[in-house]
N, C-alpha and C positions, 0 to 999 in steps of 0.2 A: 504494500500500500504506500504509494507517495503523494505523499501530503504537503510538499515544499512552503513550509512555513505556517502553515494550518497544525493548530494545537488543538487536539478533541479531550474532554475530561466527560465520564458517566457519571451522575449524579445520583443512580440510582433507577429504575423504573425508565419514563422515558425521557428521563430530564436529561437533556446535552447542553455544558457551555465550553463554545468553540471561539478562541482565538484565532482573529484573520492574519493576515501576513503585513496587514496595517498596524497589527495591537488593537482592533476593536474589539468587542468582548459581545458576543450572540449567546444566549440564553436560550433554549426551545422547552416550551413545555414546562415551565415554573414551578413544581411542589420538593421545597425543601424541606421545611419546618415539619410536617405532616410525616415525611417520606422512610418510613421505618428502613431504606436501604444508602439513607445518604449519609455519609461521615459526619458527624458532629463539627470535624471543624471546616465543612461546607457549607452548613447552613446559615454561614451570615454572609450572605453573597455581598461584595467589597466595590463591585463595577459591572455596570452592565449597559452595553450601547442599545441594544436591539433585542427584542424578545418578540418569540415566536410561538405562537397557542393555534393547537392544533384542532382543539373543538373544548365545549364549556365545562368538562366531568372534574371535581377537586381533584382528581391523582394527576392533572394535566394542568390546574390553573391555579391552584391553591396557593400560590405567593406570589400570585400577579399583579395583585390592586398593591401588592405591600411595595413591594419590589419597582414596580412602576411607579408608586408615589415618590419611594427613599430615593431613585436613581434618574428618575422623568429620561427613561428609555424612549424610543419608538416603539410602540406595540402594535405588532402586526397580529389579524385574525382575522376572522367573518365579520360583517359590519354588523348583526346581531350582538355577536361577542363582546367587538371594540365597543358600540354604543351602551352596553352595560359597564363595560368596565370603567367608561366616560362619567360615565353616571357615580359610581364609587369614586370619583379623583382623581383619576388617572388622566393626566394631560396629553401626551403625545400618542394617539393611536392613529393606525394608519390602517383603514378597514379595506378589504379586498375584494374577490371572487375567484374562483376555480376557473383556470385559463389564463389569469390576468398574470402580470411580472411588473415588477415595479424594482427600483432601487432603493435601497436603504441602507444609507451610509457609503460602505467599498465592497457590499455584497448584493448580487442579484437575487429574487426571493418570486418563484413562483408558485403559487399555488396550484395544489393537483386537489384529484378527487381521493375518496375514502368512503368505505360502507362501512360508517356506526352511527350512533346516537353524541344527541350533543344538547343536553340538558345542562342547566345551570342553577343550583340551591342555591337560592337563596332566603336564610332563613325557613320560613315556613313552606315556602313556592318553589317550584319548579319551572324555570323560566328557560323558552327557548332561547339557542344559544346561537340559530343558525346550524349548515349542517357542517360534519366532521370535516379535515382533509388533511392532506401531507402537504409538503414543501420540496421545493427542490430548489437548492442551494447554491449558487454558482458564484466563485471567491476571482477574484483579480488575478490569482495565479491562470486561472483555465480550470481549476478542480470544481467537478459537482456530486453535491454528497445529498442523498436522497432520505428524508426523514417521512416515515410512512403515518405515523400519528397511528391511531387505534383503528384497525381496520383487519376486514376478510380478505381475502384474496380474490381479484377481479380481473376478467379478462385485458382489462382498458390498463394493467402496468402495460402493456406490450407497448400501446400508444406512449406512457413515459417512457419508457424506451428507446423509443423509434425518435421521436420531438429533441428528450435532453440527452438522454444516455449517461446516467450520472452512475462513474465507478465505483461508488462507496454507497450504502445501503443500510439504513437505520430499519429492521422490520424488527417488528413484534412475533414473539413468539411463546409466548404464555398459555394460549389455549384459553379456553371456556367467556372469556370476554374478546377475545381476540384471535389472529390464525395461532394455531399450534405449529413446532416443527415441520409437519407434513404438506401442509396448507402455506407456509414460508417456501419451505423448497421449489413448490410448483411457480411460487412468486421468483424466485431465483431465475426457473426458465426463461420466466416474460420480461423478466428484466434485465437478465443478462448481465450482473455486477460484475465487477472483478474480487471487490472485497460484501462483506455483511457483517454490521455488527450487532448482533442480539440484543432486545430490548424487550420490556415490558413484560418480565418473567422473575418467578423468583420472588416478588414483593409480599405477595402472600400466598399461603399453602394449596390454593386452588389454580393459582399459575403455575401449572405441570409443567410446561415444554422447556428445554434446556439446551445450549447452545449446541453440545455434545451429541442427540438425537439430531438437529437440526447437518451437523457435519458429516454425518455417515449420509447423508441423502445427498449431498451435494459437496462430491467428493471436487470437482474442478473449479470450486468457489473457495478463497480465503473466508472461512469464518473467524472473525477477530471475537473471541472473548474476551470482555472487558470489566474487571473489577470495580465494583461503587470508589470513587474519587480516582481510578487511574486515569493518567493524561497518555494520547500517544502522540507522536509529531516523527 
């Protein structure tokens, strides 16, 4: 995997904060505090230029409103999302759609599709959130690193694919809320990575799927396992 200047740290579950080759600091998928797989001394996030929410569920946004208040980031997401988060204080959001590409900052930020749900508690309510999606990433070096957000396996990766073709691959593989191993690997074919780095597994005992299952299916793919707080560059 070359990453020429791109620094990746797991936070946990799907949380990624990715250093550009600028020194900008991207955040995806915000739950520190909550996040029973993030290092204690991560969860006082220090700097963050840009924050990415992939849909409205707390294991995906649950230090967004905090984190965008302390830092006044750009927050990218569905204009459902952002317009709530607007509403809790949050100053700089930058609300999207599925198709669209915009800049933010020294990094290119498109949004794709995803099949799940994207509720947002608040409080006593259950507030639409807008629907789910992934990102695909595109950094000033040339690298594009594809974050799937919470999703099944859909014919339409092929279309990411075909459009970005991004080498590096953030899928979930947890099972029961999201693809398992099996359901990953098939994503593998349509997407064609070079590298995968497992996500969204492990945080709690009904996320079965394991990087390890996911590697005997997809033996001509780099699956990078990656430790809660390890950086790679």
């Amino acid at each position: 995997m070359k990453l020429n200047g791109i620094k990746i740290t797991w936070l946990g579950h799907a949380t990624f904060r990715i250093e550009t080759p600028q020194g900008k600091t991207l955040l995806i998928d915000p739950w520190v505090t909550g996040n029973p797989k993030c290092p204690e001394q991560e969860k006082n996030i220090s700097k963050v230029d840009v924050i990415l929410c992939t849909h409205g569920h707390g294991d995906h946004i649950g230090d967004a409103v905090e984190i965008g208040k302390k830092h006044n980031p750009v927050v990218v997401g569905m204009p459902e999302l952002c317009g709530w988060l607007e509403g809790k204080g949050v100053k700089r959001v930058s609300g999207m759609n599925k198709g669209g590409t915009q800049t933010v900052g020294d990094i290119k930020v498109t949004m794709v599709h995803a099949e799940h749900s994207s509720g947002i508690e608040d409080g006593s309510q259950m507030i639409y959130g807008g629907q789910a999606a992934g990102y695909v990433v595109e950094f000033s070096n040339g690298v594009k690193i594809y974050h799937a957000g919470d999703t099944c396996v859909f014919g339409d990766m092929a279309i990411i694919c075909d459009i970005y073709a991004p080498e590096i691959c953030m899928l979930p593989i947890g099972d029961h809320y999201t693809m398992g191993p099996r359901e990953a690997a098939y994503a593998c074919k349509l997407l064609k990575p070079k590298t995968v780095i497992p996500m969204h597994y492990g945080t709690f005992p009904v996320l079965t799927g394991r990087p390890a299952d996911l590697r005997k299916l997809v033996p001509d793919v780099e699956v990078r396992e990656m430790k809660p707080g390890e950086t790679i560059s």
